[in-house]
C-alpha positions as CSV (number, residue, x, y, z in Angstrom):
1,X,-104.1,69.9,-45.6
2,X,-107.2,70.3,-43.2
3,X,-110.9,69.8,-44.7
4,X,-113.5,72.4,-43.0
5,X,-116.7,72.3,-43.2
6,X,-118.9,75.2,-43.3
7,X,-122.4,76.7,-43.3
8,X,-123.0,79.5,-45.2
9,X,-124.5,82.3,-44.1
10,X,-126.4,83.7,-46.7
11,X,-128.3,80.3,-48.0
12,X,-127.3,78.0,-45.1
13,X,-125.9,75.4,-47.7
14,X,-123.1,73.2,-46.3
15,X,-120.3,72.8,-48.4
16,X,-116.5,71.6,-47.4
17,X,-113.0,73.4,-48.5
18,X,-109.8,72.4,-48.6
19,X,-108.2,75.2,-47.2
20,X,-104.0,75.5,-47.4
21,X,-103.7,78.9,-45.1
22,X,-106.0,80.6,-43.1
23,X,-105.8,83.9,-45.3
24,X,-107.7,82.0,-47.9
25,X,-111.1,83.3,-49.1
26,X,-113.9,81.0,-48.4
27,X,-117.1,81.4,-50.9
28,X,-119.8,79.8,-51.0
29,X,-120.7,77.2,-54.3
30,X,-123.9,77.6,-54.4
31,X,-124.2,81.5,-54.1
32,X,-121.1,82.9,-53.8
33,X,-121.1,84.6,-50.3
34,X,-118.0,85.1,-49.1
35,X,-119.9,84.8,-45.1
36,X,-119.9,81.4,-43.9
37,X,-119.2,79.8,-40.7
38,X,-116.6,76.9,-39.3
39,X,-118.6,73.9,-38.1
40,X,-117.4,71.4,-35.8
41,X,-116.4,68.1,-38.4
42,X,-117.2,64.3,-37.5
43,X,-114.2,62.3,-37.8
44,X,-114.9,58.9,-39.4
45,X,-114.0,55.7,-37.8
46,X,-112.1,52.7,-39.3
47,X,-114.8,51.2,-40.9
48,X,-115.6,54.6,-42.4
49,X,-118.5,55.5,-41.3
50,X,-118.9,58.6,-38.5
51,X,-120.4,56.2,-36.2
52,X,-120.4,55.9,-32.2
53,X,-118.1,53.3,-30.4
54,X,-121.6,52.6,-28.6
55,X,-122.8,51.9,-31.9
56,X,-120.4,49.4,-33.4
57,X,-120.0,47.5,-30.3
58,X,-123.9,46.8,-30.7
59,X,-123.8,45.5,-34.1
60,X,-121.2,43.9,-33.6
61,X,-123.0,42.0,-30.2
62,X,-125.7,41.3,-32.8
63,X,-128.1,43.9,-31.3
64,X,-129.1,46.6,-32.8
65,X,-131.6,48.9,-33.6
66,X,-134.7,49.5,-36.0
67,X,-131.9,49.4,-39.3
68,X,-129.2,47.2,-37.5
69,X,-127.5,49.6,-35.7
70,X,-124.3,50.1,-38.3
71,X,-125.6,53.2,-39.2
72,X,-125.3,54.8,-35.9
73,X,-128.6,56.8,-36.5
74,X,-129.4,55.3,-32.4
């Protein structure tokens, strides 16, 4: 079963579903809207974090930027 995530419309609170068919109604937890919108989702790596290749190969080399670089924030 596909995870979306969404923005809602109403609040712009981000939330995720589970959703098991696309005829499902998606509301909102925080206030219930029933108006949100798809958002493109950021797969996570091995190592679990949504990082960049770019990214791991610098920490990895020992580089790395101002928090190490495993973070991926550069």
């Amino acid at each position: 079963m596909p995870i979306y995530e969404y923005v809602c419309d109403s609040c712009e609170t981000r939330f995720e579903k589970i959703v098991i068919n696309k005829q499902q109604e998606i509301a909102c937890p925080k206030c219930a809207s029933k108006k949100a919108t798809i958002q493109l989702s950021v797969f996570a790596t091995a190592n679990g974090s949504g990082a960049s290749a770019k990214s791991s190969t610098t920490s990895s080399s020992g580089g790395g930027s101002c928090c190490g670089g495993g973070c991926g924030c550069h």
